[in-house]
N, C-alpha and C positions, 0 to 999 in steps of 0.2 A: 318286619320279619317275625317277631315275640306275637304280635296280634294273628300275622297269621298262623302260626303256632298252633296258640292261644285258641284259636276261631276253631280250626281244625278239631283240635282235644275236644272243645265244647261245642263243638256239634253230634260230634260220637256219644257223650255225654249225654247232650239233650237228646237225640234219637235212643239211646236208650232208654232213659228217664218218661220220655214224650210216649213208645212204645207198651212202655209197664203200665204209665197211666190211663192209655189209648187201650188197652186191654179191659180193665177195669172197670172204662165205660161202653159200654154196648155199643150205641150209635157211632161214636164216634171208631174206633177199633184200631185195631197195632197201627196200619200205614197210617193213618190220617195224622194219629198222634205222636208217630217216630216224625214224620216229615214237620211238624208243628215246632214239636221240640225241639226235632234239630237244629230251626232255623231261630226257634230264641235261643237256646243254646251256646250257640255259634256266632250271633251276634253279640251276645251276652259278653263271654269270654274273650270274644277277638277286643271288642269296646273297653274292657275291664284289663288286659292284658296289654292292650299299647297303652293306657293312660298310665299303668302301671310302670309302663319301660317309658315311656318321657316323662315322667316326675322322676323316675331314679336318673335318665341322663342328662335331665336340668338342672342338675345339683353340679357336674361335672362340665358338661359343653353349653356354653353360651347359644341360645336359639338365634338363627339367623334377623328376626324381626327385632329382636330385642338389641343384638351386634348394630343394626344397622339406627335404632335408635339413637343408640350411643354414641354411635358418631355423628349422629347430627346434633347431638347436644352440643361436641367439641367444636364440631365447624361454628354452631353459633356463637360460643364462646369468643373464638376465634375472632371470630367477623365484629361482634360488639368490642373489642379491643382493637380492631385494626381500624375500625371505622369509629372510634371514640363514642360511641352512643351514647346517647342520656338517658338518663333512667323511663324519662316517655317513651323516648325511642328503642330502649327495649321492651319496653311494654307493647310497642305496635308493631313491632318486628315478631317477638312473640305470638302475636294474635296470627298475624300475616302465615308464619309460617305452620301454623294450628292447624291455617284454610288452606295452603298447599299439599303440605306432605300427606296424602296417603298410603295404601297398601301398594298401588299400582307407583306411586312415584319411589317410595323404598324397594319394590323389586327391579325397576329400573337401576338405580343405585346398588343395588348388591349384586346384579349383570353385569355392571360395568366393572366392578371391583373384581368377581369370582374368577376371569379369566387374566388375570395379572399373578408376578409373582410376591406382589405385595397389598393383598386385597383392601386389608384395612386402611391403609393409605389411599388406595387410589378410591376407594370408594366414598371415604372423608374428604378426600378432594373434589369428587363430585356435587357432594354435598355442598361445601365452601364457594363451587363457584355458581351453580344455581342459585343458590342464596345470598351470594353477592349480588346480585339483581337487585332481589330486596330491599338491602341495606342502601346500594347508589339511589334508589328511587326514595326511601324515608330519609335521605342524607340531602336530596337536590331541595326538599323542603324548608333546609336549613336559612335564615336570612344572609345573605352576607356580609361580611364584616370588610369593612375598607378600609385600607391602610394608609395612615397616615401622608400628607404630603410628603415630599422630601425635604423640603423648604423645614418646616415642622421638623425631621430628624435631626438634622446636621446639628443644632445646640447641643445634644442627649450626645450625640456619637465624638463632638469636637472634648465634651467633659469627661465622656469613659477615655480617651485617648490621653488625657491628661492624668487621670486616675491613675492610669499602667505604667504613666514614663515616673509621674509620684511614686509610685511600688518599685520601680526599677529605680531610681536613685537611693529610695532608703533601701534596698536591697545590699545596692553595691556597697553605704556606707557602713551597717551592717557586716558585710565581709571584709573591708579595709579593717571597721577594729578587731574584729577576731586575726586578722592576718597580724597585726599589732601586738594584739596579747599574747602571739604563741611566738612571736618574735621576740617579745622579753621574757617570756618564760623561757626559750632557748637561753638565752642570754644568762641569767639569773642560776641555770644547773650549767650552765661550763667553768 
């Protein structure tokens, strides 16, 4: 709106400017150099006038491209903690999603967000699950780890179960002497 403004003012501007000069030279004359001027003018000013009004309201309102960055950085965040990555596997998740996301993929993502009554949510949620793709595909590379026979636990599980009823008898003889000491110390103030 300030650009067109802006454009409007200077083009009045440059047609007058453009006109004086246009005078001045012969050949060229008032119209040639009112319409010349006008039109850098008016470019000029509309061009210098909006740059002017979005640097003053990117100090205040977060720009949609840059809102929508952010929350991809979150979802990634996100996704490397949910999905334990290793520091490789955030390196190739990071490459990965360098070669995904675009402009066309972020305005897709701030569409789906813009008509909710919770944009930034749902639009980070977009985010998180398109790039849970990702992450299950860097994650299916992982080796597997096999777990032990059963055969193999039962010694480990028969010794932690002996460990607790151990904990539990010095627990209770523990509370018998305290029930003891407060029993003669009753005794001792009657």
């Amino acid at each position: 709106m300030a650009g067109v403004g802006a454009g409007t003012g200077g083009w009045f501007a440059g047609l007058a400017a453009g006109a004086a000069l246009g005078s001045a030279v012969p050949i060229i004359g008032t119209t040639v150099g009112g319409i010349v001027g006008g039109l850098i003018g008016g470019v000029s000013a509309g061009c210098l006038a909006s740059w002017g009004v979005k640097a003053g309201m990117d100090r205040y309102i977060e720009d949609d491209s840059v809102r929508m960055r952010r929350l991809v950085h979150e979802a990634m965040v996100e996704l490397c903690e949910d999905h334990l990555l290793t520091e490789l596997e955030v390196g190739e998740f990071a490459e990965r999603v360098v070669k995904e996301v675009d402009e066309n993929w972020l305005r897709e993502m701030f569409k789906t967000g813009s008509s909710s009554e919770s944009p930034e949510m749902v639009s980070q949620q977009y985010a998180y699950n398109k790039l849970d793709e990702v992450c299950f595909e860097i994650t299916k590379k992982r080796e597997a780890i096999a777990l032990p026979p059963f055969e193999a636990l039962v010694p480990a599980i028969l010794e932690f179960a002996e460990n607790i009823l151990k904990a539990e008898e010095e627990l209770d003889e523990v509370k018998i002497k305290q029930i003891d000491n407060d029993v003669l110390q009753g005794q001792s103030t009657a």
